[in-house]
N, CA, C and O atoms as CSV, one atom per row, in Angstrom:
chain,resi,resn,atom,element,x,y,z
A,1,UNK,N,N,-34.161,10.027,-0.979
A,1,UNK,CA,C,-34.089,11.471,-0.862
A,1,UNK,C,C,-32.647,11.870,-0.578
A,1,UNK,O,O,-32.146,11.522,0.491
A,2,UNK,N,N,-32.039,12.483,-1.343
A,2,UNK,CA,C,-30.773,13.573,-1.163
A,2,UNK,C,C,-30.994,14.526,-0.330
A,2,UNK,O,O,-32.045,15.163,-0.270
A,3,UNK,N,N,-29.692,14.742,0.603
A,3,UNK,CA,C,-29.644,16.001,0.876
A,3,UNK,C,C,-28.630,17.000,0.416
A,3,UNK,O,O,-27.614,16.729,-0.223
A,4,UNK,N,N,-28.975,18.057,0.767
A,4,UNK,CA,C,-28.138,19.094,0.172
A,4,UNK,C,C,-27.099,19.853,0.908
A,4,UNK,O,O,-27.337,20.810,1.645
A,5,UNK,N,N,-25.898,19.343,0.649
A,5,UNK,CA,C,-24.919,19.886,1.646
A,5,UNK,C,C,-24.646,21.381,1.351
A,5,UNK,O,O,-24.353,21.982,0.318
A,6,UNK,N,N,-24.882,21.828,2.852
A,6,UNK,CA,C,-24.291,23.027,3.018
A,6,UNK,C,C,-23.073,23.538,2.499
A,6,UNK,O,O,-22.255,22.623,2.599
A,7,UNK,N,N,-22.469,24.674,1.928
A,7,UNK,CA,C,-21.091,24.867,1.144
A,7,UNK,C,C,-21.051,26.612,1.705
A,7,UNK,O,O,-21.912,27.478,1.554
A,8,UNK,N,N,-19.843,26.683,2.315
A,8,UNK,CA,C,-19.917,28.175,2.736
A,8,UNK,C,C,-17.979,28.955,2.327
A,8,UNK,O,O,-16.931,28.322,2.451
A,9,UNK,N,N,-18.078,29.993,1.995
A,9,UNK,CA,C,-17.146,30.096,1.762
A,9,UNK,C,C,-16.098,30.544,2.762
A,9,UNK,O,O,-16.575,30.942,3.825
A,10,UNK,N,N,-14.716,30.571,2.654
A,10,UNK,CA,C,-13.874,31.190,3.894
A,10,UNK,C,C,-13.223,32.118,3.037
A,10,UNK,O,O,-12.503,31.900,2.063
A,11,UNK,N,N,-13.748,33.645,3.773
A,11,UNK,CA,C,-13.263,34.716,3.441
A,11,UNK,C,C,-11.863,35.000,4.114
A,11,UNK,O,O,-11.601,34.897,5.312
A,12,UNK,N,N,-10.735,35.509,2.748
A,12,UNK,CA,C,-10.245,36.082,2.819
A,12,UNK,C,C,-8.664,34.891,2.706
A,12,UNK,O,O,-7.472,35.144,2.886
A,13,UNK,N,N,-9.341,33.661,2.352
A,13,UNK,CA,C,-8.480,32.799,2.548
A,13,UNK,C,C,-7.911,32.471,1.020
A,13,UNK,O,O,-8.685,32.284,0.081
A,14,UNK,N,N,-6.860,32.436,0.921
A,14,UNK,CA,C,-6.022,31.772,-0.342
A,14,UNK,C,C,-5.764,30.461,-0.475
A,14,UNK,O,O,-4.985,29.790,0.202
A,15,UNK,N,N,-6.485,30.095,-1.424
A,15,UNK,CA,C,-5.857,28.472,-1.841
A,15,UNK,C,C,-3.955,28.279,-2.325
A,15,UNK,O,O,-3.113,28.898,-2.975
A,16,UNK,N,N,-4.065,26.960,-1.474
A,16,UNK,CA,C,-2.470,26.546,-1.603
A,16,UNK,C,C,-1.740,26.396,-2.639
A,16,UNK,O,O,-0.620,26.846,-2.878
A,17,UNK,N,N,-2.470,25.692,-3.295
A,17,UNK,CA,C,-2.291,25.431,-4.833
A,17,UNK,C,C,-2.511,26.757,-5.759
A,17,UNK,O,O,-1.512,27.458,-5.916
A,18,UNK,N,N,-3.536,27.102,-6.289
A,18,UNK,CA,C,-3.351,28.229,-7.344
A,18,UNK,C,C,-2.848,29.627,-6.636
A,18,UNK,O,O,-2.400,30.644,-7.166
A,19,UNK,N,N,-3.005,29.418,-5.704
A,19,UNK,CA,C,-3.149,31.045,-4.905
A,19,UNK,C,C,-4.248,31.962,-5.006
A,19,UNK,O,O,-4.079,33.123,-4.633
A,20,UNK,N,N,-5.383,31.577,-5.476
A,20,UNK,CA,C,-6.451,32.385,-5.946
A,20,UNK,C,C,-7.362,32.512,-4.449
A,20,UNK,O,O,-7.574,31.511,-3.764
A,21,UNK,N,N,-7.968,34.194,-3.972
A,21,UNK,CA,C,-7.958,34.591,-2.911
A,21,UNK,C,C,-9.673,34.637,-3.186
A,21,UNK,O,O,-10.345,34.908,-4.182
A,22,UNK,N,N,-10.053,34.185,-1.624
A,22,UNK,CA,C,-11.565,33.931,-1.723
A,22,UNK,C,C,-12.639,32.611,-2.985
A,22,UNK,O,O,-13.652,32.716,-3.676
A,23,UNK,N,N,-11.761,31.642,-2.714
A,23,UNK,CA,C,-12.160,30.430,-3.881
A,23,UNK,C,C,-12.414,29.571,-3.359
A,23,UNK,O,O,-12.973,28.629,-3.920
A,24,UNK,N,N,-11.997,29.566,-1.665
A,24,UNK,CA,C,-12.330,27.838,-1.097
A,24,UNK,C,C,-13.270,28.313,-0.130
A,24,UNK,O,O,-13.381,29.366,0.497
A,25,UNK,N,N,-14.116,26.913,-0.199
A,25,UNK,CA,C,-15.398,26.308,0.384
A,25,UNK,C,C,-15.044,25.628,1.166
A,25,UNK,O,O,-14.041,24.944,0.963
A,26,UNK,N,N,-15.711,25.568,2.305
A,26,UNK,CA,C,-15.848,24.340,3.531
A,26,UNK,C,C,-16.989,23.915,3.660
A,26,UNK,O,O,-18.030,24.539,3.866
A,27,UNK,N,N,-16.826,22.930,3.549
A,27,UNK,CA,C,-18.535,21.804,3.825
A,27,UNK,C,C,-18.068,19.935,4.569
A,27,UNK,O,O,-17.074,19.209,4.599
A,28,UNK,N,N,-19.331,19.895,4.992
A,28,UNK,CA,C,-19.087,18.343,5.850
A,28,UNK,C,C,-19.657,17.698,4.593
A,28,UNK,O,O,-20.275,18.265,3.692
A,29,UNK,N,N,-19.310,16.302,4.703
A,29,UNK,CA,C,-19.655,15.278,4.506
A,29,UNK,C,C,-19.522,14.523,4.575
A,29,UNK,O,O,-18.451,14.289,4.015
A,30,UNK,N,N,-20.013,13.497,5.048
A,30,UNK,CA,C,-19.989,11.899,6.051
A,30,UNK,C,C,-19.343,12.057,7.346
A,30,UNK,O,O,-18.708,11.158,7.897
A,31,UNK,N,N,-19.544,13.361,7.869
A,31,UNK,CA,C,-18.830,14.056,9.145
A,31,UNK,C,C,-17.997,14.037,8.980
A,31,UNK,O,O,-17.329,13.670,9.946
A,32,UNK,N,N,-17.216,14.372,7.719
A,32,UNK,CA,C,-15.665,14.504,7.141
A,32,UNK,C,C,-15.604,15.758,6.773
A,32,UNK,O,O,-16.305,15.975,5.784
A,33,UNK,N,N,-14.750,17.148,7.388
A,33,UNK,CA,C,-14.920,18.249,6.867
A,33,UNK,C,C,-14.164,18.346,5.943
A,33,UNK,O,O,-13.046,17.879,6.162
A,34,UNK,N,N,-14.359,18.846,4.817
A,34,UNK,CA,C,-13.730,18.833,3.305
A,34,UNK,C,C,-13.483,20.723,2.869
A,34,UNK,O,O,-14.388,21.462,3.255
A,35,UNK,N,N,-12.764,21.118,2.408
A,35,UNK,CA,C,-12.021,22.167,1.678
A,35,UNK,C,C,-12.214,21.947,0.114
A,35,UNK,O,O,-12.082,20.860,-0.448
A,36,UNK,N,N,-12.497,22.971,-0.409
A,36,UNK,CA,C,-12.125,22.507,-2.006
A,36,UNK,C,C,-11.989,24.234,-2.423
A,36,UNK,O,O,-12.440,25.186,-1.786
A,37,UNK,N,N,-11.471,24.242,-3.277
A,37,UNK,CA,C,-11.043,25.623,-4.473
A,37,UNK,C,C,-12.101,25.386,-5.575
A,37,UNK,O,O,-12.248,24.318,-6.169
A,38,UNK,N,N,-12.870,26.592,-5.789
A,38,UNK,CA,C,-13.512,26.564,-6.950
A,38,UNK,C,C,-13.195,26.597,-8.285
A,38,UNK,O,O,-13.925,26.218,-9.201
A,39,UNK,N,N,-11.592,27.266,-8.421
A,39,UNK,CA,C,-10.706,27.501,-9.511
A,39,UNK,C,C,-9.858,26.417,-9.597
A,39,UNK,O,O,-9.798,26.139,-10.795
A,40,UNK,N,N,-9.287,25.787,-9.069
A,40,UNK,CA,C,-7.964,24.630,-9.672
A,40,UNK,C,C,-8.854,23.362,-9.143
A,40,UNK,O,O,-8.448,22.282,-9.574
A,41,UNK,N,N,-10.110,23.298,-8.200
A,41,UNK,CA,C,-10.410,22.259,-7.638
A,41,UNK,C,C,-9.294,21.018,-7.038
A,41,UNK,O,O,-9.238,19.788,-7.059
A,42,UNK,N,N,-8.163,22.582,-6.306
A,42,UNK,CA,C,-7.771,21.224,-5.134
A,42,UNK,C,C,-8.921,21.152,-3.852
A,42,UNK,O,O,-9.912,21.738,-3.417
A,43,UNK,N,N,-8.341,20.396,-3.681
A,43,UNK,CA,C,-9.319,19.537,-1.898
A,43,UNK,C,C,-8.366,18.758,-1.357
A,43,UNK,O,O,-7.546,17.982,-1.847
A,44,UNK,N,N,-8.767,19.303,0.394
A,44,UNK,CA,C,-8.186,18.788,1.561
A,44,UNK,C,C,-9.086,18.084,2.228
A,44,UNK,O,O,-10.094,18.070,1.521
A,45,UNK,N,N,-9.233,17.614,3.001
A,45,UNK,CA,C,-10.168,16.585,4.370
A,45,UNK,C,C,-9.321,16.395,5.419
A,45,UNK,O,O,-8.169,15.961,5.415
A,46,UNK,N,N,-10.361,16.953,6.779
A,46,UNK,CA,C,-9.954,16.580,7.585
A,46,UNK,C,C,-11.242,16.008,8.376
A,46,UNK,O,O,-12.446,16.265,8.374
A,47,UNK,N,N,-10.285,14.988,9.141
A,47,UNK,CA,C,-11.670,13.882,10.024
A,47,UNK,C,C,-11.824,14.590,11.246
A,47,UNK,O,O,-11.168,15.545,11.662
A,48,UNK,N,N,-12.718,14.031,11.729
A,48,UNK,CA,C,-13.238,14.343,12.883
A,48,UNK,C,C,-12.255,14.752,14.359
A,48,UNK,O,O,-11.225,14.313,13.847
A,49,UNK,N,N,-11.997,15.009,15.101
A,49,UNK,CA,C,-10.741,15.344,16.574
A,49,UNK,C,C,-11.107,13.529,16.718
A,49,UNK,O,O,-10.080,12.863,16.854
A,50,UNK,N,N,-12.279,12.805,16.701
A,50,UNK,CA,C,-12.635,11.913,18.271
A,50,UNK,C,C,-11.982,10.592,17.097
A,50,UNK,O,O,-11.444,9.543,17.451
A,51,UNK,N,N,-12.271,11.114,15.456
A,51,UNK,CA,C,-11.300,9.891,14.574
A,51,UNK,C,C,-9.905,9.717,14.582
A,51,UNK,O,O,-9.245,8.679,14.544
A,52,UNK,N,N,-9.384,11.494,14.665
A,52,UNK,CA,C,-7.883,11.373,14.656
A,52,UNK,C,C,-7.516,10.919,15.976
A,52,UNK,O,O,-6.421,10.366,15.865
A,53,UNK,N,N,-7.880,10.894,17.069
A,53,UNK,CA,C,-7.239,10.932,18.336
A,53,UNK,C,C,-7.617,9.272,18.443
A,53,UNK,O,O,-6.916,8.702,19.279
A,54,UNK,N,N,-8.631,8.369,17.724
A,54,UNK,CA,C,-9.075,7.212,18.182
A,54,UNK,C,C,-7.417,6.068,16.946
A,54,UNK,O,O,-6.974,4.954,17.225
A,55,UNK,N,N,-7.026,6.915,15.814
A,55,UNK,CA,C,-6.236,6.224,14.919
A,55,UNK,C,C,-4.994,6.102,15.679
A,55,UNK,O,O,-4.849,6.640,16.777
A,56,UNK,N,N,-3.999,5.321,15.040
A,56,UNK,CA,C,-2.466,4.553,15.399
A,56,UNK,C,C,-1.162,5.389,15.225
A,56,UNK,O,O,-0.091,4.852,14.943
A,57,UNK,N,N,-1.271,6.399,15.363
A,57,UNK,CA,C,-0.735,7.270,14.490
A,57,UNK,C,C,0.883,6.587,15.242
A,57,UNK,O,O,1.529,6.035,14.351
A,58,UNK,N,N,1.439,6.542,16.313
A,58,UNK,CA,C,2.322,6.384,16.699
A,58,UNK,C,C,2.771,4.908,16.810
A,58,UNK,O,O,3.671,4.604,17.593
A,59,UNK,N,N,2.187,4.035,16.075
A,59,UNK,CA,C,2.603,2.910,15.649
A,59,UNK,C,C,2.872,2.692,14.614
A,59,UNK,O,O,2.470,3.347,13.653
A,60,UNK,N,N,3.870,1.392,14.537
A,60,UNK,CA,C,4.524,1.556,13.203
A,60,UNK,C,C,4.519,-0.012,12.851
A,60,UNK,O,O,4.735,-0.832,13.744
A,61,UNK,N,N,4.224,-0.475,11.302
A,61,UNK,CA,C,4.186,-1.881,11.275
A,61,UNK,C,C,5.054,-2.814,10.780
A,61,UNK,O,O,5.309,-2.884,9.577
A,62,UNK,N,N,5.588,-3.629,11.709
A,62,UNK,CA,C,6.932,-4.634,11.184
A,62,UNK,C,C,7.542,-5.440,10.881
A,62,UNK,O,O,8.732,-5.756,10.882
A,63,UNK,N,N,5.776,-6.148,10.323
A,63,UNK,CA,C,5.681,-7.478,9.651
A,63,UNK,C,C,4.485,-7.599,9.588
A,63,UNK,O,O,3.757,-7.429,10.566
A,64,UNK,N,N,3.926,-8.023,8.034
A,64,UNK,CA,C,2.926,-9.122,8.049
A,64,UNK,C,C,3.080,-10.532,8.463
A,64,UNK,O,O,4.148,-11.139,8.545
A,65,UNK,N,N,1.719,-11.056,8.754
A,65,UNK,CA,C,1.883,-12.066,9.331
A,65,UNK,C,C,1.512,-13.093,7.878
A,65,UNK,O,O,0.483,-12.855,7.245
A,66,UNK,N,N,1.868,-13.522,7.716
A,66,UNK,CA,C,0.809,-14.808,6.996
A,66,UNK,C,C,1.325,-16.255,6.672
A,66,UNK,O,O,2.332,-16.770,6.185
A,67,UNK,N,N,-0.282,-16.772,7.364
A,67,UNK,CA,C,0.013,-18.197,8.157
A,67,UNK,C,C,0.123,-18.775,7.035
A,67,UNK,O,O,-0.132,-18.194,5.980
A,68,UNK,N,N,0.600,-20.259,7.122
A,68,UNK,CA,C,0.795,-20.941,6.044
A,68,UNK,C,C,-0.497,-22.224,6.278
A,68,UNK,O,O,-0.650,-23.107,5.434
């Protein structure tokens, strides 16, 4: 069984890309909130506060390791 994700629009808002006013949708999915434009179909995502705040963001990487 599918479900049917909710899709609601945000009034009054302009997409980045075309500039076309009242075109983007906000909807979850996989508790990933997603943006999309109905006209150029760009899309943004953003994760969750408890994903971004749990990621590395302030680390940086400065070698692979690999054993021989």
């Amino acid at each position: 069984m599918t479900t049917k994700i909710k899709k609601r629009f945000i009034a009054g808002a302009t997409c980045p890309q075309c500039k076309s006013m009242d075109t983007l949708m906000l909807y979850f999915e996989n508790n990933i909130e997603k943006m999309e434009c109905v006209q150029c179909h760009y899309h943004q995502t953003q994760t969750d506060t408890k994903v971004t705040k749990a990621s590395r963001q302030s680390e940086n990487v400065i070698g692979v390791f690999k054993p021989e």
